[in-house]
N, C-alpha and C positions, 0 to 999 in steps of 0.2 A: 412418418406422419402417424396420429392418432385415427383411424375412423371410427374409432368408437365416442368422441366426443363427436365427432361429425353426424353420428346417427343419434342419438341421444340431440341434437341439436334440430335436426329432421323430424325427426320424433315429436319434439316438442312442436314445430311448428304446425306440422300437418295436424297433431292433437287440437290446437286453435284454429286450425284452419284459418291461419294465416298465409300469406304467399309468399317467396322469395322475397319479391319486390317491397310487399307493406313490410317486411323484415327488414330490409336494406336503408330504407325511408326512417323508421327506429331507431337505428343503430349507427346513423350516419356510418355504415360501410356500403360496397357496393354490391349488385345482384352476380356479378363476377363471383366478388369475393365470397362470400354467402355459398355458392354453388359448389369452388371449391374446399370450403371449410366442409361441410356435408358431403363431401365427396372423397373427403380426407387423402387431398391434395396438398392442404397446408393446414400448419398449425394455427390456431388464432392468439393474440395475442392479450392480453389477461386484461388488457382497455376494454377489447369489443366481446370477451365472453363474459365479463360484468355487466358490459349495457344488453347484453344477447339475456341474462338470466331476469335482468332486471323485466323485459318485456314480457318473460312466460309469465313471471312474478315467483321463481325458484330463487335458491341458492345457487352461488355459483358452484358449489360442491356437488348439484344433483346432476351438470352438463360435466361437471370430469371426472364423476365417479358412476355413474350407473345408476350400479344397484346400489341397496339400502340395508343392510340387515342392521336388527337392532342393537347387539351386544356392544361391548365397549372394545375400542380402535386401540389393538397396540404396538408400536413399531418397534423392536429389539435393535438394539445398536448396530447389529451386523446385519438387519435385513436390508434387503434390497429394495427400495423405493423407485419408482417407476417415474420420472419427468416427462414433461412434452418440454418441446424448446418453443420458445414464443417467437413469432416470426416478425415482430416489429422491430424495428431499430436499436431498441433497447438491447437485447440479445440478454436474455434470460433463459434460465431452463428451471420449469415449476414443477415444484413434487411437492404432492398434497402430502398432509398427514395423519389426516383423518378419513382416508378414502372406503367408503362405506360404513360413515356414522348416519343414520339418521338423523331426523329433527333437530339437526345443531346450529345454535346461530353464530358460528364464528367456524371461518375458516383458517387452519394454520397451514402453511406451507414452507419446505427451506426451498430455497431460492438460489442459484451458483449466477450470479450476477458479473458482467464483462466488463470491459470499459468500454464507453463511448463517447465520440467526442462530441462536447457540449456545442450546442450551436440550434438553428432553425430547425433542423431533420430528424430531431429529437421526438417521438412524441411523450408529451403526458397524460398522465389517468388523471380522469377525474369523476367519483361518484358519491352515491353514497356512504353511507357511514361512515365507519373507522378504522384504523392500521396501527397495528404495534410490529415494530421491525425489533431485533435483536442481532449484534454482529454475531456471528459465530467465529468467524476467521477474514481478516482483512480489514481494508478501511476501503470506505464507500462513501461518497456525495450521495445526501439528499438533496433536490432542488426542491424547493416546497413554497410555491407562488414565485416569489421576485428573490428568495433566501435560498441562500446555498448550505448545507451543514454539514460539517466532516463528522465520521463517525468510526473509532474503531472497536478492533476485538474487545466483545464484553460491555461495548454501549449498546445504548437503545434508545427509540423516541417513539411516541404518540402521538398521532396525529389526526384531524380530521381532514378523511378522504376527498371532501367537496373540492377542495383547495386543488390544485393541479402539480400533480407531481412526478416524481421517476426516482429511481437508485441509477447510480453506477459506481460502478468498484473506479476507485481513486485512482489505480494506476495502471497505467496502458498494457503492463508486461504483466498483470496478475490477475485472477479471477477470485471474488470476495464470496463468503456463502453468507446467508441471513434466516433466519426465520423469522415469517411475517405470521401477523396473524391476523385476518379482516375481517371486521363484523359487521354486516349490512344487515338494516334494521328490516 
């Protein structure tokens, strides 16, 4: 588990002097969960640390990155990028890639996306702004409203995030990677 988005998460809310509670009531999650995400129990899942940053009125980049410094973010092909795994259904594992940019309004992330089987138990995001995915390797279902769209190595789409949506890698035996990139206004 992460506690450093758990405390950075704590941080912000005691900074508002907000409660667990009026936090849970926000973010449609519960004071359970909240307790353990700060506790760094569990991971949160990239739905409820968007409506979590929406409420400080941060980037979601300031609850998984920390700190801040100013210079420019560069990641070498052989470095090693740090994931949390998202503990929703969806079974993602998110590696920022910008981690300690300041003032940036666009977050990009690669993504190792699993499969999951399509049905009720699914959840989808839904918030502000926008997403640009790009495959890196694999093929992956967008669900995007009531649309399904296959996508593989070398595609990309554009989307606005309001709409309710998820990835999964297409095929039950393989895990697809993506880089997204999300800009909330």
């Amino acid at each position: 588990m992460n506690n450093g988005i758990g405390n950075k998460i704590k941080q912000l809310r005691e900074s508002a002097n907000i409660s667990i509670s009026d936090l849970d009531s926000k973010t449609f999650t519960s004071v359970q969960e909240i307790s353990k995400l700060e506790d760094g129990e569990e991971n949160p899942s990239l739905s409820v640390l968007t409506q979590i940053s929406n409420v400080f009125g941060v980037r979601l980049g300031t609850i998984l990155d920390g700190t801040e410094p100013v210079s420019p973010i560069i990641n070498k092909n052989n470095d090693k990028i740090s994931g949390i795994k998202s503990l929703d259904k969806n079974n993602y594992v998110i590696s920022s890639l910008a981690q300690g940019k300041t003032d940036r309004n666009m977050d990009p992330y690669v993504i190792s996306v699993d499969y999951t089987e399509p049905g009720n138990n699914c959840q989808f995001s839904t918030h502000e702004g926008e997403e640009f995915i790009f495959v890196l390797y694999g093929n992956i279902v967008i669900y995007y409203g009531n649309s399904q769209i296959e996508l593989s190595s070398g595609d990309s789409i554009y989307y606005d995030a309001i709409v309710p949506h998820r990835i999964s890698s297409k095929n039950s035996d393989s895990t697809a990677k993506v880089l997204a990139v999300k800009y909330l206004p």
